[in-house]
DSSP file (Angstrom, degrees, kcal/mol; ACC not computed):
  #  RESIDUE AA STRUCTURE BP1 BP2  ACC     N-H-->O    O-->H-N    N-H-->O    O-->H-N    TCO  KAPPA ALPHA  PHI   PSI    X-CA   Y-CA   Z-CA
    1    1 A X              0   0    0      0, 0.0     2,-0.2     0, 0.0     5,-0.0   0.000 360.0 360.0 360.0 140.6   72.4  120.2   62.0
    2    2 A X    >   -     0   0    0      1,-0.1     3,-1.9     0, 0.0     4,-0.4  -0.623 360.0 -93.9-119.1-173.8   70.0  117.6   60.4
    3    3 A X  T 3  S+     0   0    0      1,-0.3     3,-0.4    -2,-0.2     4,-0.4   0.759 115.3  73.8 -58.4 -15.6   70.2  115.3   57.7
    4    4 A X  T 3  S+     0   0    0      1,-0.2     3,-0.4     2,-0.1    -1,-0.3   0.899 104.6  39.0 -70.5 -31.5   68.9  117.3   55.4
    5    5 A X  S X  S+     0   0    0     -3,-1.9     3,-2.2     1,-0.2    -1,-0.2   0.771  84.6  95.3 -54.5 -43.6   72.3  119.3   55.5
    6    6 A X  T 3  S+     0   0    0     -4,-0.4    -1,-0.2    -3,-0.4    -2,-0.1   0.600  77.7  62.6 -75.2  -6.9   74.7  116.4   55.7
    7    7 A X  T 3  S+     0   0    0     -4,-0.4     2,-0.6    -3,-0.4    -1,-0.3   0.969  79.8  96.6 -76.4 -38.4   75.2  116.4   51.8
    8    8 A X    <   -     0   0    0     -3,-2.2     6,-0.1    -4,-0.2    -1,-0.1  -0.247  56.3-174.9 -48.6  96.4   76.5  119.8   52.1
    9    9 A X        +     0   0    0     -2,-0.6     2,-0.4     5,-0.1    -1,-0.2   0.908  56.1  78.8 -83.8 -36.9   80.4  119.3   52.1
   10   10 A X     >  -     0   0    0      1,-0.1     4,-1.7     2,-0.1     5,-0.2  -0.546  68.7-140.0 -91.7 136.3   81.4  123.1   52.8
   11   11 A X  H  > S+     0   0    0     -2,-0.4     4,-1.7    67,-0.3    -1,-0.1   0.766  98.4  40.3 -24.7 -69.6   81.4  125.0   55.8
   12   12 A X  H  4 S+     0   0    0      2,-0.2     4,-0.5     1,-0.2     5,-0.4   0.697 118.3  50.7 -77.6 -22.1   80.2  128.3   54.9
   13   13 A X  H >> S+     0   0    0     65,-0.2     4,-2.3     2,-0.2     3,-1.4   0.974 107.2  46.9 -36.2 -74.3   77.7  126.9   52.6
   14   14 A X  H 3X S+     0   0    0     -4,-1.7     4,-2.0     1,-0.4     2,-0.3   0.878 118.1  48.1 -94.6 -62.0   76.0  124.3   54.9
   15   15 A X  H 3X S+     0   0    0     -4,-1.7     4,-0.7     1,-0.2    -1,-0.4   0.451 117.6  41.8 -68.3   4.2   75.9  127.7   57.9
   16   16 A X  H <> S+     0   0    0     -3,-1.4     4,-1.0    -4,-0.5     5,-0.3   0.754 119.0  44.0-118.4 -64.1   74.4  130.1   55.1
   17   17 A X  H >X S+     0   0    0     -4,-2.3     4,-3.3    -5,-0.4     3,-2.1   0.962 124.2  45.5 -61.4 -73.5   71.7  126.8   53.6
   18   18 A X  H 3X S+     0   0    0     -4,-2.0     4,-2.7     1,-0.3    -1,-0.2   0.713 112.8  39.8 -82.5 -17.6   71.2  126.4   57.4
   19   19 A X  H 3< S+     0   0    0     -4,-0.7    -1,-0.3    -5,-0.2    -2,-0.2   0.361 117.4  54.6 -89.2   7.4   70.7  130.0   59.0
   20   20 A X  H << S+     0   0    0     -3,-2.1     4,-0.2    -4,-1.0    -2,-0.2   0.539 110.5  40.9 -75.0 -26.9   68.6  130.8   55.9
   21   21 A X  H >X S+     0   0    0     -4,-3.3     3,-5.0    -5,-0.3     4,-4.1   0.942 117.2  48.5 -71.4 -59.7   66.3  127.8   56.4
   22   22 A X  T 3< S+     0   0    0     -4,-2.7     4,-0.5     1,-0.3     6,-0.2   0.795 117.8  48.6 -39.8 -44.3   66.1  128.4   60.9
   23   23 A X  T 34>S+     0   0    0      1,-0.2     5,-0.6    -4,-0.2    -1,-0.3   0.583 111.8  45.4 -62.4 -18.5   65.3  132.5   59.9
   24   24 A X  T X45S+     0   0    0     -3,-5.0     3,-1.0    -4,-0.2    -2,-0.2   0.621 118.3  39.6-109.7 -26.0   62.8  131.8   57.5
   25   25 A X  T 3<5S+     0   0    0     -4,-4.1    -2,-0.2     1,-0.2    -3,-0.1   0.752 107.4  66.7-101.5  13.4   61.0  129.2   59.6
   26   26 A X  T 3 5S-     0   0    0     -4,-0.5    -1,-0.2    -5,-0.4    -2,-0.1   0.298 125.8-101.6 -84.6  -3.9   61.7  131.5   62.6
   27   27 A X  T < 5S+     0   0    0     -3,-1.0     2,-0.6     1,-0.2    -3,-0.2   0.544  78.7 139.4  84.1  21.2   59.3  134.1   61.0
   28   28 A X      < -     0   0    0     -5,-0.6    -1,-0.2    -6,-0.2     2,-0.2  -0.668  55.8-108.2 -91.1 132.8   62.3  136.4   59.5
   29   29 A X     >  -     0   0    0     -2,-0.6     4,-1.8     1,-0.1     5,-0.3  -0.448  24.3-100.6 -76.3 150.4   61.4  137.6   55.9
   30   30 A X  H >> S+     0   0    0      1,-0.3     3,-0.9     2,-0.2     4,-0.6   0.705 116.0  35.0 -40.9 -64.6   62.8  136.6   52.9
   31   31 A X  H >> S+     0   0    0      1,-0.3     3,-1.9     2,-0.2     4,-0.7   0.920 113.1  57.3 -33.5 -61.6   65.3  139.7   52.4
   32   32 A X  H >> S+     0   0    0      1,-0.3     4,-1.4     2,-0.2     3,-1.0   0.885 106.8  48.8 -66.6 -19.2   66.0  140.1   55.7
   33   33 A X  H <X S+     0   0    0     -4,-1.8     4,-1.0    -3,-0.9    -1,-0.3   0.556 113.9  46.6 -87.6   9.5   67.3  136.5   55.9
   34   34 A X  H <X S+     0   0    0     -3,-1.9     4,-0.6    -4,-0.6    -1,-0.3   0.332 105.6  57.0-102.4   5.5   69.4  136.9   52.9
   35   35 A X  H <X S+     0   0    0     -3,-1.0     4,-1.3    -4,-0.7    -2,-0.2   0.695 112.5  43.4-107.4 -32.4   70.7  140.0   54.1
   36   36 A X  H >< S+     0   0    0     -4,-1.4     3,-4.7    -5,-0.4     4,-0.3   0.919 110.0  54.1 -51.5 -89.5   71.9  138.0   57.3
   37   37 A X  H >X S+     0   0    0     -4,-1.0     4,-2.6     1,-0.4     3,-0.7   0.563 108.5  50.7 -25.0 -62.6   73.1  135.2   55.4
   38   38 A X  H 3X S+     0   0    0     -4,-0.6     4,-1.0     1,-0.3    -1,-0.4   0.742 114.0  45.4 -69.0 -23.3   75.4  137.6   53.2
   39   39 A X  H <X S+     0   0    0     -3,-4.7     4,-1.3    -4,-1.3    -1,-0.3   0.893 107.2  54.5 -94.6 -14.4   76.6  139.0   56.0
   40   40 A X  H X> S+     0   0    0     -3,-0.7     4,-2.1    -4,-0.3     3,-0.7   0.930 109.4  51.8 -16.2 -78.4   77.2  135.6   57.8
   41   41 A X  H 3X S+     0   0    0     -4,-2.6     4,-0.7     1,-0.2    -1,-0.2   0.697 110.3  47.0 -65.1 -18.7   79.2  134.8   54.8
   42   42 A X  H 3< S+     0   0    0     -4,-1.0     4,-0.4     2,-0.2     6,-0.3   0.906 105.7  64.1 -49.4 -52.5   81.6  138.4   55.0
   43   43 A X  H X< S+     0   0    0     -4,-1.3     3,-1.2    -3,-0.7    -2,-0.2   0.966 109.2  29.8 -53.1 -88.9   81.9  137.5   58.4
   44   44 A X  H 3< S+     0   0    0     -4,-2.1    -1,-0.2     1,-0.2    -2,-0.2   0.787 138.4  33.6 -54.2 -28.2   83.9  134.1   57.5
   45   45 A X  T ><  +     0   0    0     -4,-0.7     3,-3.5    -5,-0.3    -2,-0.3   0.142  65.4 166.1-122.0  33.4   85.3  136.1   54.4
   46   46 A X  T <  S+     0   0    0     -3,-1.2     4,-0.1    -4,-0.4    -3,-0.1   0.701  78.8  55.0 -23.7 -32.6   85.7  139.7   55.1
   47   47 A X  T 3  S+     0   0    0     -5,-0.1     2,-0.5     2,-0.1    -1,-0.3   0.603  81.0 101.2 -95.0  20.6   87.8  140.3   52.0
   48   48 A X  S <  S-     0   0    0     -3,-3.5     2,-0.2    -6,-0.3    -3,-0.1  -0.753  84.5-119.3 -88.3 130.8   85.0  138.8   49.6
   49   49 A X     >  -     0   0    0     -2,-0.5     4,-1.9     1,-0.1     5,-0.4  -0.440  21.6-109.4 -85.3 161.0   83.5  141.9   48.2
   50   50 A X  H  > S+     0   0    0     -2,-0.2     4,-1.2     2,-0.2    -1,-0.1   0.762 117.2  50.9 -61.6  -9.1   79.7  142.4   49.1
   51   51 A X  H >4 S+     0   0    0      2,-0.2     2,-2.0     1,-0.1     3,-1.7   0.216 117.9  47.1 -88.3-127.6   78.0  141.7   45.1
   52   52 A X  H 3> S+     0   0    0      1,-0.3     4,-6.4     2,-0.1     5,-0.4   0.018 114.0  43.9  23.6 -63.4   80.4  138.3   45.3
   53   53 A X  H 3X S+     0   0    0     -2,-2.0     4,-1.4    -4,-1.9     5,-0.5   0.948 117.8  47.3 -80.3 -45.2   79.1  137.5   48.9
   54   54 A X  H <X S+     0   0    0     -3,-1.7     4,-2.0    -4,-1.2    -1,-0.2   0.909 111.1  50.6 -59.1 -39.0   75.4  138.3   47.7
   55   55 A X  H  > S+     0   0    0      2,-0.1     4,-6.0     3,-0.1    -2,-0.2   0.918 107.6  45.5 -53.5 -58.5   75.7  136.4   44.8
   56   56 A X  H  X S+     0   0    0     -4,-6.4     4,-1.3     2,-0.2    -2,-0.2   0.775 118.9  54.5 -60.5 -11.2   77.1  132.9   46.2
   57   57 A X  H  X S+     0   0    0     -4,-1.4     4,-3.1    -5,-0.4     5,-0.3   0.951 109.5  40.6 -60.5 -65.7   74.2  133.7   48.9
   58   58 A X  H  X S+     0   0    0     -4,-2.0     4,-1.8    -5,-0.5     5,-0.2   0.894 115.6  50.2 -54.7 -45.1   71.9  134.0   46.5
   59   59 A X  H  X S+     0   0    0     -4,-6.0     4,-2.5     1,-0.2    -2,-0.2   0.955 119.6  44.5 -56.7 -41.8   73.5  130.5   44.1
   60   60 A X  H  X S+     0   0    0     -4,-1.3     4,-2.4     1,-0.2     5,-0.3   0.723 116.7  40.9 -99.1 -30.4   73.3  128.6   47.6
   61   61 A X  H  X>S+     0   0    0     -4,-3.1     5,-2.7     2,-0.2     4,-1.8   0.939 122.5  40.9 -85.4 -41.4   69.8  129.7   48.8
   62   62 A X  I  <>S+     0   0    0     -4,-1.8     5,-3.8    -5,-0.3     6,-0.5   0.922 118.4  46.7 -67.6 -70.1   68.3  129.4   45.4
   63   63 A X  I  <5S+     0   0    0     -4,-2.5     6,-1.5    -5,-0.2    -2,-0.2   0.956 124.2  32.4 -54.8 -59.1   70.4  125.9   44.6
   64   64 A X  I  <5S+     0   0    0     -4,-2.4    -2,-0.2     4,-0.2    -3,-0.2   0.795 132.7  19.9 -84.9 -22.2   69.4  124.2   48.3
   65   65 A X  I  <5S+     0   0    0     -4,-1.8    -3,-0.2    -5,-0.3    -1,-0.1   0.853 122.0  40.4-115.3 -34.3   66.2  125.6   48.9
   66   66 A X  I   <S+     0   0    0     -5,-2.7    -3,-0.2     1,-0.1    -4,-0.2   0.923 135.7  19.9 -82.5 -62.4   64.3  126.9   46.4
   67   67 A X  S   <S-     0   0    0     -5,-3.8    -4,-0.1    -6,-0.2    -3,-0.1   0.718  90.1-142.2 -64.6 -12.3   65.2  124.1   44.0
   68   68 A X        +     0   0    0     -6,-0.5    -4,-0.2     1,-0.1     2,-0.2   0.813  34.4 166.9   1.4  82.8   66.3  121.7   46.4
   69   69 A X        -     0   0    0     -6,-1.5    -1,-0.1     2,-0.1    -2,-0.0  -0.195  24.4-167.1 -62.2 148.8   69.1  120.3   44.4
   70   70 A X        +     0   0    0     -2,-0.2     2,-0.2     2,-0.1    -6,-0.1  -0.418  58.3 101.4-132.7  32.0   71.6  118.1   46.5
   71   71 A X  S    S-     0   0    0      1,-0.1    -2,-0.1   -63,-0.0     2,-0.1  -0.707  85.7 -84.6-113.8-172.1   74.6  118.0   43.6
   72   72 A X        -     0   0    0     -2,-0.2     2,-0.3   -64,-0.1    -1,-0.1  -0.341  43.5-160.7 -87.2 144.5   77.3  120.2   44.1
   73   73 A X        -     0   0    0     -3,-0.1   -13,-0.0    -2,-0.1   -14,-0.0  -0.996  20.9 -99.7-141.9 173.6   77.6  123.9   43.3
   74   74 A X        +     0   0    0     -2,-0.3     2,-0.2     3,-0.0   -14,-0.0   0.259  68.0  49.0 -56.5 174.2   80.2  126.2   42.9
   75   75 A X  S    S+     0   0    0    -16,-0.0   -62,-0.0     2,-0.0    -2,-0.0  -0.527  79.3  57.5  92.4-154.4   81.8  128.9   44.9
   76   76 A X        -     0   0    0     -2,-0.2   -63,-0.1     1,-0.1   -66,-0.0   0.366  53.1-170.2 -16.1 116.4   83.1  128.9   48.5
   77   77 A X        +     0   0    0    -67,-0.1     2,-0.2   -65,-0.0    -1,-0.1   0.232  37.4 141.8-110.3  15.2   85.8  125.9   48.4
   78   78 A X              0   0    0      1,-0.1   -67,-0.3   -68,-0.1   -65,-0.2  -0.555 360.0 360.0 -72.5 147.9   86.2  126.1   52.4
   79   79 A X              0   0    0    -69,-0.2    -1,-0.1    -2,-0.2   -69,-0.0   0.070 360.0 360.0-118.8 360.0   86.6  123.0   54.4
């Protein structure tokens, strides 16, 4: 994990933020690495249903990467 992560306080966030960036710069296309990522996050939350898990995917990829925002955002409260 590099610094660029360290701001990232929650588990399943900061593995979602980071196996979307490694997939995309791994040559994996945008969809297919959000379709990973959501399932990533199921994976760690099986009973989150999938529009939920697609959405916080979507707030997290959107929030860290596309904007790259460092402030907090909402969702997943795991530690």
């Amino acid at each position: 994990m590099g610094r660029e992560f360290s701001h990232i306080a929650r588990r399943c966030e900061r593995a979602v933020v980071t196996a979307y960036r490694d997939l995309r710069r791994g040559g994996t296309g945008d969809l297919e690495a959000f379709q990973a990522c959501t399932t990533l996050y199921r994976i760690h939350h099986p009973e989150a249903p999938l529009t939920e898990a697609r959405r916080l995917v979507a707030e997290w990829i959107d929030h860290h990467v596309v904007r790259r925002d460092r402030g907090p955002t909402p969702g997943c409260e795991c530690n």
